[in-house]
Chimera marker file (.cmm) of the C-alpha trace (Angstrom):
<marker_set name="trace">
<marker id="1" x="0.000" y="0.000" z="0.000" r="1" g="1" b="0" radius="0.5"/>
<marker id="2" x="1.245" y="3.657" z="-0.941" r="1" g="1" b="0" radius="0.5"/>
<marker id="3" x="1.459" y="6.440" z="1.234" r="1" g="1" b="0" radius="0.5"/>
<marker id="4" x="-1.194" y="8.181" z="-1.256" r="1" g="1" b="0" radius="0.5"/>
<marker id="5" x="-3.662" y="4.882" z="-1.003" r="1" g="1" b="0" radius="0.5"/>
<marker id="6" x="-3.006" y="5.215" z="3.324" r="1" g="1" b="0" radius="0.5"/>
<marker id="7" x="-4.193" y="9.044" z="3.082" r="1" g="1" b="0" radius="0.5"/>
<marker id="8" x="-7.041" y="8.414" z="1.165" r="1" g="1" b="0" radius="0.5"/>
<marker id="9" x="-8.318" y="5.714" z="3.600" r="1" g="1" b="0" radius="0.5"/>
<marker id="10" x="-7.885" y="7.759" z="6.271" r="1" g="1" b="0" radius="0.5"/>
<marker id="11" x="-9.523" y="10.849" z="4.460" r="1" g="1" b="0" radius="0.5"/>
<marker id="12" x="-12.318" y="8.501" z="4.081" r="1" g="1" b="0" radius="0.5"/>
<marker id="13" x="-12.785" y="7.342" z="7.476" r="1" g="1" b="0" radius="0.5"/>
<marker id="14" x="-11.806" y="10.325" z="8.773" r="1" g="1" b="0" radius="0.5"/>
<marker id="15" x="-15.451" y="12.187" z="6.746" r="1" g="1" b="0" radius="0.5"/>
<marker id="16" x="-16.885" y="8.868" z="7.765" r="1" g="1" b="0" radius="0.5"/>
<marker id="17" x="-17.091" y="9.706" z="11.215" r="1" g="1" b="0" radius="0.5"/>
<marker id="18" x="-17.705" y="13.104" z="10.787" r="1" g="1" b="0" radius="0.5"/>
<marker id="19" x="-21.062" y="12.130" z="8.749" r="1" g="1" b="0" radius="0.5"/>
<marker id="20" x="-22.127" y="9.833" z="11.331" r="1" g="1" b="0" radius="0.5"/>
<marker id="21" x="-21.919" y="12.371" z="13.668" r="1" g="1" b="0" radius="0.5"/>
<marker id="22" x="-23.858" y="14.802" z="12.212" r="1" g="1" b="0" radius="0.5"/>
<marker id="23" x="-26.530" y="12.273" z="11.792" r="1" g="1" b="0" radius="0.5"/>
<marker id="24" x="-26.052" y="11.614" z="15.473" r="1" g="1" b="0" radius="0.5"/>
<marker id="25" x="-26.663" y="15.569" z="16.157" r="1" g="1" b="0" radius="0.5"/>
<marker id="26" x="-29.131" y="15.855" z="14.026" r="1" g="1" b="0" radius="0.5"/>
<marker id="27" x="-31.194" y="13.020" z="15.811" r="1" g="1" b="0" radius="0.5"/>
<marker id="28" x="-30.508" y="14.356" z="19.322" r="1" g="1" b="0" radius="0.5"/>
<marker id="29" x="-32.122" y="17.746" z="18.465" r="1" g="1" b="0" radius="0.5"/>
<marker id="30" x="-35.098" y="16.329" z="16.397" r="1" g="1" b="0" radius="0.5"/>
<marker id="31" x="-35.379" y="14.248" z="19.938" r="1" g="1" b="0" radius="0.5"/>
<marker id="32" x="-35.620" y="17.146" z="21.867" r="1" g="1" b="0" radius="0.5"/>
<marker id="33" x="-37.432" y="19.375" z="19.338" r="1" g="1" b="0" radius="0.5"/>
<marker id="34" x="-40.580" y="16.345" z="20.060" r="1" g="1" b="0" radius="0.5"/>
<marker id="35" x="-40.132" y="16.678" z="23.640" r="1" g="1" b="0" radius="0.5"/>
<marker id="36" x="-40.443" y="20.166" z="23.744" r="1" g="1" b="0" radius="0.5"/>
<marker id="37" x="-43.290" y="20.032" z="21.357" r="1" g="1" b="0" radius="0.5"/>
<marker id="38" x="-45.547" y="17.116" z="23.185" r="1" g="1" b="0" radius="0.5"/>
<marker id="39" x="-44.760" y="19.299" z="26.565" r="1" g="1" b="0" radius="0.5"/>
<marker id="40" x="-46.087" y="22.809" z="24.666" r="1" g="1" b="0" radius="0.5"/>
<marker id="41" x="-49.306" y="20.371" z="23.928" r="1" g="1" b="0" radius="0.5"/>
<marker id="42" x="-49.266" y="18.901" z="27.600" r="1" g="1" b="0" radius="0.5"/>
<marker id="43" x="-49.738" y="22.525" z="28.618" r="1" g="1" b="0" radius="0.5"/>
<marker id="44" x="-52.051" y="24.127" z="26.544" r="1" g="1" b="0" radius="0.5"/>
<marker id="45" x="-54.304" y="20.827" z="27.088" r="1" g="1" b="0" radius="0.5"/>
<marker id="46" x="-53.829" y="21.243" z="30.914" r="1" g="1" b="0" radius="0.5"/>
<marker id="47" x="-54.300" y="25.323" z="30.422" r="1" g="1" b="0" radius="0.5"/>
<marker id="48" x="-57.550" y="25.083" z="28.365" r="1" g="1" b="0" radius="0.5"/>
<marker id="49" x="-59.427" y="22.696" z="31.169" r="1" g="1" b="0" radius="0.5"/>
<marker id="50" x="-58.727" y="24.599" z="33.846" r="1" g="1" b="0" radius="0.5"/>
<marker id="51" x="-58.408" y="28.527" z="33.016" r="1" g="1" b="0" radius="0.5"/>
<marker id="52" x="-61.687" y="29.061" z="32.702" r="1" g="1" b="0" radius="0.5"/>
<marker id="53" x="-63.172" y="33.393" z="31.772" r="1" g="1" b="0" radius="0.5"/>
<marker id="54" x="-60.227" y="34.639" z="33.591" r="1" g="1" b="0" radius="0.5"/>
<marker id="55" x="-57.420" y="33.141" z="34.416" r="1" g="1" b="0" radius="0.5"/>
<marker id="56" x="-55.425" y="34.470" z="36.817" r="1" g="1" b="0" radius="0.5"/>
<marker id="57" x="-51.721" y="32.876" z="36.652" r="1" g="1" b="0" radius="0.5"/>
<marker id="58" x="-48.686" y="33.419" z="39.386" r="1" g="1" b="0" radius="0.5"/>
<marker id="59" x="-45.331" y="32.676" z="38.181" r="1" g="1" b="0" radius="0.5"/>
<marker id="60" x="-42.023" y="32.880" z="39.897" r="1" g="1" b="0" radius="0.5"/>
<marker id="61" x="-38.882" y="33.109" z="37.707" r="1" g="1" b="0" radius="0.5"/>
<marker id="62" x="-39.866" y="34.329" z="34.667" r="1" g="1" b="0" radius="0.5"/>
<marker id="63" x="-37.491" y="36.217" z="33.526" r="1" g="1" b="0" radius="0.5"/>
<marker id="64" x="-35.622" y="33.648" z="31.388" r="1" g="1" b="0" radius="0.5"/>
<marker id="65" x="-35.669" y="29.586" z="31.234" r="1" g="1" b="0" radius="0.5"/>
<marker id="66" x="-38.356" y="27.843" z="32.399" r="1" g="1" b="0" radius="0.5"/>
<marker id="67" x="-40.988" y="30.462" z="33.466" r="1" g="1" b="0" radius="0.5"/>
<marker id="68" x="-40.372" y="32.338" z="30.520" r="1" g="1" b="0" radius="0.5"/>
<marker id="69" x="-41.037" y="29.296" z="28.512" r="1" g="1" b="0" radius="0.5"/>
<marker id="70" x="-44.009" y="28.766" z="30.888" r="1" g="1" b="0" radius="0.5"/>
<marker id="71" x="-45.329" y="32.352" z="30.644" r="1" g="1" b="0" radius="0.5"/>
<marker id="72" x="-45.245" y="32.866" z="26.931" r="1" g="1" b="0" radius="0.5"/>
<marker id="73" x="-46.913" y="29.217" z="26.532" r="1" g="1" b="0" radius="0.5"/>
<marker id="74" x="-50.074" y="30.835" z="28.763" r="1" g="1" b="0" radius="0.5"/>
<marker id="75" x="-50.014" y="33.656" z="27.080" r="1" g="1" b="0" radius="0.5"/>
<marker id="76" x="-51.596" y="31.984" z="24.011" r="1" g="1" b="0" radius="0.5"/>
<marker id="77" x="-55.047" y="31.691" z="25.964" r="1" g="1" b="0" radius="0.5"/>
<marker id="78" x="-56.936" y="34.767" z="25.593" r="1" g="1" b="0" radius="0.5"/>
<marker id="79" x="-58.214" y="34.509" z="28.980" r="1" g="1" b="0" radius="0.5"/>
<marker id="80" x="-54.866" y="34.091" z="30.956" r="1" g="1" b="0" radius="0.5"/>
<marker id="81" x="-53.324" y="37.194" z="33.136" r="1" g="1" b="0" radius="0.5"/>
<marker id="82" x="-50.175" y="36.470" z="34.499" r="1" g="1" b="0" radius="0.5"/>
<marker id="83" x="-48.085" y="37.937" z="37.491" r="1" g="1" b="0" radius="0.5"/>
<marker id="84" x="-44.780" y="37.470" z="36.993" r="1" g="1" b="0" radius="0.5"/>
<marker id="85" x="-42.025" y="37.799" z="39.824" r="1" g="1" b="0" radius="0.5"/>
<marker id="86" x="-38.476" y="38.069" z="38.741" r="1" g="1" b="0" radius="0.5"/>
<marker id="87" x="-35.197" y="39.637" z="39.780" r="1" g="1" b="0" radius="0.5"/>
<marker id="88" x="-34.684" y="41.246" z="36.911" r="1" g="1" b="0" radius="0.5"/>
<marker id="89" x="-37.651" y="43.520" z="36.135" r="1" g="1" b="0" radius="0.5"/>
<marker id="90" x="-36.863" y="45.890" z="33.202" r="1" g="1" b="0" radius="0.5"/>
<marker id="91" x="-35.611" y="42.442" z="31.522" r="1" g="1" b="0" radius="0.5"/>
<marker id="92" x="-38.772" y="40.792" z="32.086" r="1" g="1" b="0" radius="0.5"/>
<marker id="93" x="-40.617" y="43.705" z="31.356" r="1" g="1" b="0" radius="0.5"/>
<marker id="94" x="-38.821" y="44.163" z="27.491" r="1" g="1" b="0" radius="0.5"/>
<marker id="95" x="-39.851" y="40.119" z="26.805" r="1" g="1" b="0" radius="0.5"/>
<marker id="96" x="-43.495" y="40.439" z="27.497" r="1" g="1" b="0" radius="0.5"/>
<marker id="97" x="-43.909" y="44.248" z="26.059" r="1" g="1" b="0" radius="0.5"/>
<marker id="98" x="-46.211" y="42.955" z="23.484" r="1" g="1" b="0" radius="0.5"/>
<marker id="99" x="-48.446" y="41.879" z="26.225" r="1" g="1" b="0" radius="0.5"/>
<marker id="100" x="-47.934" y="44.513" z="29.176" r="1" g="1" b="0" radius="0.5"/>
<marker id="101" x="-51.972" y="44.475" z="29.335" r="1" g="1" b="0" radius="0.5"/>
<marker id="102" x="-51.706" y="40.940" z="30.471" r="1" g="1" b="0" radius="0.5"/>
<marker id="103" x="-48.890" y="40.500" z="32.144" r="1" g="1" b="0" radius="0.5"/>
<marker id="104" x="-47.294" y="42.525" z="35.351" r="1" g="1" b="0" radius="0.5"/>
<marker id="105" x="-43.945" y="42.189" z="35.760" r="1" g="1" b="0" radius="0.5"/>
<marker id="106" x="-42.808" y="42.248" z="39.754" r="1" g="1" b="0" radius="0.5"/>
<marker id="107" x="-39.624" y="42.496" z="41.255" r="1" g="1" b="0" radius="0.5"/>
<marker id="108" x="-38.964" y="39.278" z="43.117" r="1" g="1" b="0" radius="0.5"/>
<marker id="109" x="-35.529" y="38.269" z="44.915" r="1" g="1" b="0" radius="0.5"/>
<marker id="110" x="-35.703" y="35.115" z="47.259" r="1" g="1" b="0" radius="0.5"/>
<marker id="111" x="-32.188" y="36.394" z="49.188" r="1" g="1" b="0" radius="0.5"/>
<marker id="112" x="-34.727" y="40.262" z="49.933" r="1" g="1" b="0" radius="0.5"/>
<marker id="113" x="-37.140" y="39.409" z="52.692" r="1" g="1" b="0" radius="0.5"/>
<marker id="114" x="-38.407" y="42.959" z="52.044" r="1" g="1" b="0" radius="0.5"/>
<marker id="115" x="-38.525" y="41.809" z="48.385" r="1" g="1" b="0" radius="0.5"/>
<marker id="116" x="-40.496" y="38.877" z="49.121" r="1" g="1" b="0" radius="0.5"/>
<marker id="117" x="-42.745" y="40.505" z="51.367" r="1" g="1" b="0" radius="0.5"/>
<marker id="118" x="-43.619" y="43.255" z="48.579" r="1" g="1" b="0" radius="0.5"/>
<marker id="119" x="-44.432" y="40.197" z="45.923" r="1" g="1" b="0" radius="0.5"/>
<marker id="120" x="-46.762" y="38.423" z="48.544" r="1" g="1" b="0" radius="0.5"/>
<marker id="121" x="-48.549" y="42.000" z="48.795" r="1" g="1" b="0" radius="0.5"/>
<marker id="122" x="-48.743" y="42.677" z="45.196" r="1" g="1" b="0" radius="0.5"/>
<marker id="123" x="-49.853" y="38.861" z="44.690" r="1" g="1" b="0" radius="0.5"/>
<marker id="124" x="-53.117" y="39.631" z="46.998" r="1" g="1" b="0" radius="0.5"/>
<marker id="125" x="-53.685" y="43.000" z="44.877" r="1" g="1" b="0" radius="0.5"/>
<marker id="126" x="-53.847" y="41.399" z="41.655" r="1" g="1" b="0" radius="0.5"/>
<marker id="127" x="-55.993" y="38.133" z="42.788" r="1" g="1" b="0" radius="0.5"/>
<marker id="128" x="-58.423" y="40.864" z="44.057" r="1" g="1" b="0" radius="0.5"/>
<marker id="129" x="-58.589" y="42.024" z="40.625" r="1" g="1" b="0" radius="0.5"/>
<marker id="130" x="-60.475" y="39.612" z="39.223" r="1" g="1" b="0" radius="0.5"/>
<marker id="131" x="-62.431" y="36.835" z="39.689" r="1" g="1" b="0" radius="0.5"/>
<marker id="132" x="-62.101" y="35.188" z="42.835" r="1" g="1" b="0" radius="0.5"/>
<marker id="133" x="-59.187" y="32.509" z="43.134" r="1" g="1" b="0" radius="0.5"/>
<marker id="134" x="-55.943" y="31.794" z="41.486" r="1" g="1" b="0" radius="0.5"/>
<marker id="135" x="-55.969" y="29.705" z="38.505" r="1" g="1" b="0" radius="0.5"/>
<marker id="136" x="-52.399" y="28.454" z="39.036" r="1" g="1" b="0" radius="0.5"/>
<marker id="137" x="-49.292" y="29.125" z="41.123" r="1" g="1" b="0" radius="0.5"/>
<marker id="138" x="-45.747" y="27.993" z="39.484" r="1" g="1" b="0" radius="0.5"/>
<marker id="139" x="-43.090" y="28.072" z="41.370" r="1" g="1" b="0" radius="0.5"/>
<marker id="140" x="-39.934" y="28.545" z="39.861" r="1" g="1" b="0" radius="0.5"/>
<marker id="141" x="-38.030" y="30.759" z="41.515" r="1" g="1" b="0" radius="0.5"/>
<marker id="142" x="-35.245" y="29.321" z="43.165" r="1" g="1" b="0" radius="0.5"/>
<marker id="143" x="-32.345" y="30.061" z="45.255" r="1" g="1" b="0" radius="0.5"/>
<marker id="144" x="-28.458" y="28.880" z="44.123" r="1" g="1" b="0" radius="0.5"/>
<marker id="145" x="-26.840" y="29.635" z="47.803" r="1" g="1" b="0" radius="0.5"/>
<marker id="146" x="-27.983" y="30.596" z="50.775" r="1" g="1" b="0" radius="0.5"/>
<marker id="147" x="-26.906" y="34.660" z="51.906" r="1" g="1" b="0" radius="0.5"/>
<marker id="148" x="-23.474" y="35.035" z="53.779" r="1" g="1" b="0" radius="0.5"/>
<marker id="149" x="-24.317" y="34.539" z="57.410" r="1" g="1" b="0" radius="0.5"/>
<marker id="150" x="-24.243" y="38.477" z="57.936" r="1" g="1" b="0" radius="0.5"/>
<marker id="151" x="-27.007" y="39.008" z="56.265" r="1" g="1" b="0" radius="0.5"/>
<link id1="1" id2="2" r="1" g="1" b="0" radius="0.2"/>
<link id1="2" id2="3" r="1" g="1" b="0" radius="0.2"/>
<link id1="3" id2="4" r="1" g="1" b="0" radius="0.2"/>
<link id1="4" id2="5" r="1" g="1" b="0" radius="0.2"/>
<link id1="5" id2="6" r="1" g="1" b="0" radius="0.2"/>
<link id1="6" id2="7" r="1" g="1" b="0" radius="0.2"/>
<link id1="7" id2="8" r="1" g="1" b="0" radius="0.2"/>
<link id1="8" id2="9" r="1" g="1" b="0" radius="0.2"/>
<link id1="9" id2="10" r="1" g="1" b="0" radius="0.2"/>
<link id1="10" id2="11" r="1" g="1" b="0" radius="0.2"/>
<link id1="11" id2="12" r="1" g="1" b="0" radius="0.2"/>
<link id1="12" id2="13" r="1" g="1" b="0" radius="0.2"/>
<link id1="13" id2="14" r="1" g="1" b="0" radius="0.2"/>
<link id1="14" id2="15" r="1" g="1" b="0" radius="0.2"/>
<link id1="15" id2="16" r="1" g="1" b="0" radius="0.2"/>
<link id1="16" id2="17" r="1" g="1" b="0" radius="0.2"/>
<link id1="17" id2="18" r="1" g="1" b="0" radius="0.2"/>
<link id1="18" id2="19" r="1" g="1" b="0" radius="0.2"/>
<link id1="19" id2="20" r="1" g="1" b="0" radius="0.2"/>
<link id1="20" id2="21" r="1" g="1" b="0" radius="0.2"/>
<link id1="21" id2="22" r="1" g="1" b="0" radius="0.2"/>
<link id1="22" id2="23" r="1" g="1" b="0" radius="0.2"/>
<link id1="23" id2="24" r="1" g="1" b="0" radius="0.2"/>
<link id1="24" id2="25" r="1" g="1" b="0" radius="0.2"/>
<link id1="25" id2="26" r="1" g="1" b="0" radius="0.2"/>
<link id1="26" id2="27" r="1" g="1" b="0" radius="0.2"/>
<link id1="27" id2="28" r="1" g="1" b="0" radius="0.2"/>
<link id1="28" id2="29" r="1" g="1" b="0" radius="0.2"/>
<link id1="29" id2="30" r="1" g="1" b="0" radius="0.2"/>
<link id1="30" id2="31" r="1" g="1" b="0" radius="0.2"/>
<link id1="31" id2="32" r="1" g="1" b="0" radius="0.2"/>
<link id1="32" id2="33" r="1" g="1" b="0" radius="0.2"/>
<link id1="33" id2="34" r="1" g="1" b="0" radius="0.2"/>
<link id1="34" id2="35" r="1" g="1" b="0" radius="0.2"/>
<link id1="35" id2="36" r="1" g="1" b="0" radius="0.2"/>
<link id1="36" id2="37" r="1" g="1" b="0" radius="0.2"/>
<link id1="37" id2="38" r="1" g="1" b="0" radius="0.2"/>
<link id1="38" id2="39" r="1" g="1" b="0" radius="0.2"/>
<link id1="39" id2="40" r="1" g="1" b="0" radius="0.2"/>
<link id1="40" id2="41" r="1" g="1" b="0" radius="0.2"/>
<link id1="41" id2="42" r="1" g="1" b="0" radius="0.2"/>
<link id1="42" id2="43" r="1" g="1" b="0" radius="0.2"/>
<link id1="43" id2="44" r="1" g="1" b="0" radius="0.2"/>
<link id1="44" id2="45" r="1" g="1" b="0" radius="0.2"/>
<link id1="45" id2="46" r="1" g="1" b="0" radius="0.2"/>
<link id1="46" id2="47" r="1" g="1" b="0" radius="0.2"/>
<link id1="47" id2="48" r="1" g="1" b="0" radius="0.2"/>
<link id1="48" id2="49" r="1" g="1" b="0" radius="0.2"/>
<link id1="49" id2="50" r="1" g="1" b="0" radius="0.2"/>
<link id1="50" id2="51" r="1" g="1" b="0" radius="0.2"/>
<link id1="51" id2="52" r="1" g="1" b="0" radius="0.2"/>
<link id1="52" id2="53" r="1" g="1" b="0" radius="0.2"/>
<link id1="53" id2="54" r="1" g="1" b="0" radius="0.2"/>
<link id1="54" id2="55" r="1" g="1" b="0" radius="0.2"/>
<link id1="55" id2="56" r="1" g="1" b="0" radius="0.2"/>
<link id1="56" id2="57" r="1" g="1" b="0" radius="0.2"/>
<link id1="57" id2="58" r="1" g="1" b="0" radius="0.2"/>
<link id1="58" id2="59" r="1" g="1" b="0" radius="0.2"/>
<link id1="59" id2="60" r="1" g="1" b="0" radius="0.2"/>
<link id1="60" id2="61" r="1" g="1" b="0" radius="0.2"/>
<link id1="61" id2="62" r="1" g="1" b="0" radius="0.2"/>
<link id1="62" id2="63" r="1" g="1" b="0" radius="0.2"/>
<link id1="63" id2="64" r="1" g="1" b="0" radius="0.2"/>
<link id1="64" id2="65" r="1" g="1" b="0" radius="0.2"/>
<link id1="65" id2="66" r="1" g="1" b="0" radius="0.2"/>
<link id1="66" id2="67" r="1" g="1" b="0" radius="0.2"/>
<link id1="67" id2="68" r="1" g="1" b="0" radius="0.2"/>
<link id1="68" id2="69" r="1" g="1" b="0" radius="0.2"/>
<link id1="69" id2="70" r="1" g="1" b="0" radius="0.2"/>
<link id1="70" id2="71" r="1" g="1" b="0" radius="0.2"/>
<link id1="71" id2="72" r="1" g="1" b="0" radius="0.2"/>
<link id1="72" id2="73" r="1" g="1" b="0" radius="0.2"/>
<link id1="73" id2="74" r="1" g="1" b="0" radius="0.2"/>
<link id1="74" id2="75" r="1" g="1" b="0" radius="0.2"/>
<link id1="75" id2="76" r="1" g="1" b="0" radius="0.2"/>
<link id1="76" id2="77" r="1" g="1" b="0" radius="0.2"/>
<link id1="77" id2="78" r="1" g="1" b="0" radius="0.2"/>
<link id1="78" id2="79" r="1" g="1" b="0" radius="0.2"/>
<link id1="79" id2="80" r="1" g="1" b="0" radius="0.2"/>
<link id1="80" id2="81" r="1" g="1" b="0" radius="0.2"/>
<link id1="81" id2="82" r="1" g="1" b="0" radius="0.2"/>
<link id1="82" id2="83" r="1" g="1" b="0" radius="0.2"/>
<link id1="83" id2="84" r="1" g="1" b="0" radius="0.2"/>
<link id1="84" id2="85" r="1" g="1" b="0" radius="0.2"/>
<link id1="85" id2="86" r="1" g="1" b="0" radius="0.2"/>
<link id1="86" id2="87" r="1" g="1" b="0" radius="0.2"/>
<link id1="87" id2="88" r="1" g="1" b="0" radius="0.2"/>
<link id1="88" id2="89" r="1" g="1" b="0" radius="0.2"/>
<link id1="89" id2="90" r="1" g="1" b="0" radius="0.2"/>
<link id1="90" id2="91" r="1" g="1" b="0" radius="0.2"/>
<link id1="91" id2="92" r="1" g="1" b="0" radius="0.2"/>
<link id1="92" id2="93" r="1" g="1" b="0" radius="0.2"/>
<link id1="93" id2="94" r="1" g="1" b="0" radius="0.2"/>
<link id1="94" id2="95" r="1" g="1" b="0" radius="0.2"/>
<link id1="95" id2="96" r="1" g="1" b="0" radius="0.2"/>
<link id1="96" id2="97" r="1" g="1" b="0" radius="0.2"/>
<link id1="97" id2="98" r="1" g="1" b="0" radius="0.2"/>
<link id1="98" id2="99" r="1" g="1" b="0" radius="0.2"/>
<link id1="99" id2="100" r="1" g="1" b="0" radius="0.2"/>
<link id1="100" id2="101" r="1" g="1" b="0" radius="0.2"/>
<link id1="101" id2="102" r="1" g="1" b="0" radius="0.2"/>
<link id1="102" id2="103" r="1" g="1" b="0" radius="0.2"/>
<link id1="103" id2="104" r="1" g="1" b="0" radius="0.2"/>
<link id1="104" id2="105" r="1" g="1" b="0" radius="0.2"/>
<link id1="105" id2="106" r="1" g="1" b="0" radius="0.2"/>
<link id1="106" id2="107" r="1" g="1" b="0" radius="0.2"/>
<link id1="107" id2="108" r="1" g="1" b="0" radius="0.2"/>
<link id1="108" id2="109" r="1" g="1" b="0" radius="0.2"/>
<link id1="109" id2="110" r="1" g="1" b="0" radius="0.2"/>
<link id1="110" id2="111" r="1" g="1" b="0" radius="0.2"/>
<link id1="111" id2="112" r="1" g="1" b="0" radius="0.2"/>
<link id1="112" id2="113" r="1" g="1" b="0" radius="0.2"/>
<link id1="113" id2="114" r="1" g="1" b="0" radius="0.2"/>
<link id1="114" id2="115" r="1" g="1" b="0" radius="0.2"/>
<link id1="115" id2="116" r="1" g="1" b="0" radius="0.2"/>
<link id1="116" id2="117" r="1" g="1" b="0" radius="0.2"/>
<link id1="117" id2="118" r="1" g="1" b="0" radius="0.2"/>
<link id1="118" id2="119" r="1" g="1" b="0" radius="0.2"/>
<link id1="119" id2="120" r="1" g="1" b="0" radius="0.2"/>
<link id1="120" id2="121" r="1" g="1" b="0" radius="0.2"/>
<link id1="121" id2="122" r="1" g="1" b="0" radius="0.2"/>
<link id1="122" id2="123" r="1" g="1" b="0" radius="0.2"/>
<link id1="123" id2="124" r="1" g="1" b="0" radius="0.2"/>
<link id1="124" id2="125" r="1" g="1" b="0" radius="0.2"/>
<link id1="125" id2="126" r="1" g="1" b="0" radius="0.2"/>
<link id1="126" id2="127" r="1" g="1" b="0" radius="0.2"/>
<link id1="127" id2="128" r="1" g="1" b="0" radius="0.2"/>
<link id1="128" id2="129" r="1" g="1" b="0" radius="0.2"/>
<link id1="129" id2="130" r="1" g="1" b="0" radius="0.2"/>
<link id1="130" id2="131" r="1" g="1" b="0" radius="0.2"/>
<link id1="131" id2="132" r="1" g="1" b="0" radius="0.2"/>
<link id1="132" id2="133" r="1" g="1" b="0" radius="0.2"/>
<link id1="133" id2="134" r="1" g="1" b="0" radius="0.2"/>
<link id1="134" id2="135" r="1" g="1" b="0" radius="0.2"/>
<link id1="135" id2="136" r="1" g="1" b="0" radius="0.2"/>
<link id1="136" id2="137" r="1" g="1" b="0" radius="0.2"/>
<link id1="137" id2="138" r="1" g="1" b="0" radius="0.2"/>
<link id1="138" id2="139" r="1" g="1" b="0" radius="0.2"/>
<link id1="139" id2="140" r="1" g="1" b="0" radius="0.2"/>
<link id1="140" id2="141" r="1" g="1" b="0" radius="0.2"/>
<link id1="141" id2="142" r="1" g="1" b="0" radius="0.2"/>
<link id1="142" id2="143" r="1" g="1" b="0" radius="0.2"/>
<link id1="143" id2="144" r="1" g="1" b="0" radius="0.2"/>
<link id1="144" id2="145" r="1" g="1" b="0" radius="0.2"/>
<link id1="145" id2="146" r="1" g="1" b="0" radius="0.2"/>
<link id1="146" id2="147" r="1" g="1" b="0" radius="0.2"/>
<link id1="147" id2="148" r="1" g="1" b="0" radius="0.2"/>
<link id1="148" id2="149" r="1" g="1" b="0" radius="0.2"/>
<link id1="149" id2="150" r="1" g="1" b="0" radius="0.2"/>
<link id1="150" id2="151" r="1" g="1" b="0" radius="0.2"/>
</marker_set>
């Protein structure tokens, strides 16, 4: 065998593999493209038996990830109103701009008693709004690390 004839085997297997794993990418994200898509349905089929004339919706989190996910999915009912608690307001605010009349954005940071406090407050104003009873709490806030101990 020639050096040529040993390069072009290994130019061969070497695009080989890279072939199979683009395949192998490619059928990961289809994968998770399904999942995502079956939970979307899960949640628009659990949304439209329970939210009712007017839905009033609590979520914790929502400035990115999950509750934004969550938020925007809810969102797609025309009789959803959702209170959103985040840390980072003017953030959460610019995502759901489109829909300010249906959303309010509150500041929310688990480490801020005071903070926490406020949401709670601001939690009873808007239930009071309309129709008694919240439709649905999610809680997604959560907490990395505790404070230092001197705080």
């Amino acid at each position: 065998m020639s050096s040529s004839d040993g390069q072009s085997w290994l130019s061969q297997l070497v695009c080989a593999t890279a072939a199979l794993g683009g395949v192998a990418c490619a059928a990961v994200f289809a994968r998770r493209a399904q999942r995502v898509s079956k939970a979307r349905g899960h949640l628009q089929a659990l949304l439209n038996a329970s939210a009712g004339t007017d839905a009033r919706i609590v979520i914790t989190g929502a400035s990115s990830g999950i509750g934004q996910e969550m938020a925007q999915q809810l969102l797609r009912h025309p009789s959803v109103t959702l209170l959103l608690g985040c840390r980072d307001k003017k953030r959460t605010e610019a995502v759901f701009r489109k829909l300010k009349d249906r959303t309010k954005v509150h500041r929310l940071d688990l480490l801020d008693p005071d903070s926490v406090q406020a949401f709670a407050d601001e939690v009873h104003l808007f239930l009071r709004e309309g129709q008694p009873g919240l439709r649905m709490l999610v809680n997604n806030a959560g907490v990395m690390r505790p404070p230092a101990s001197g705080k």
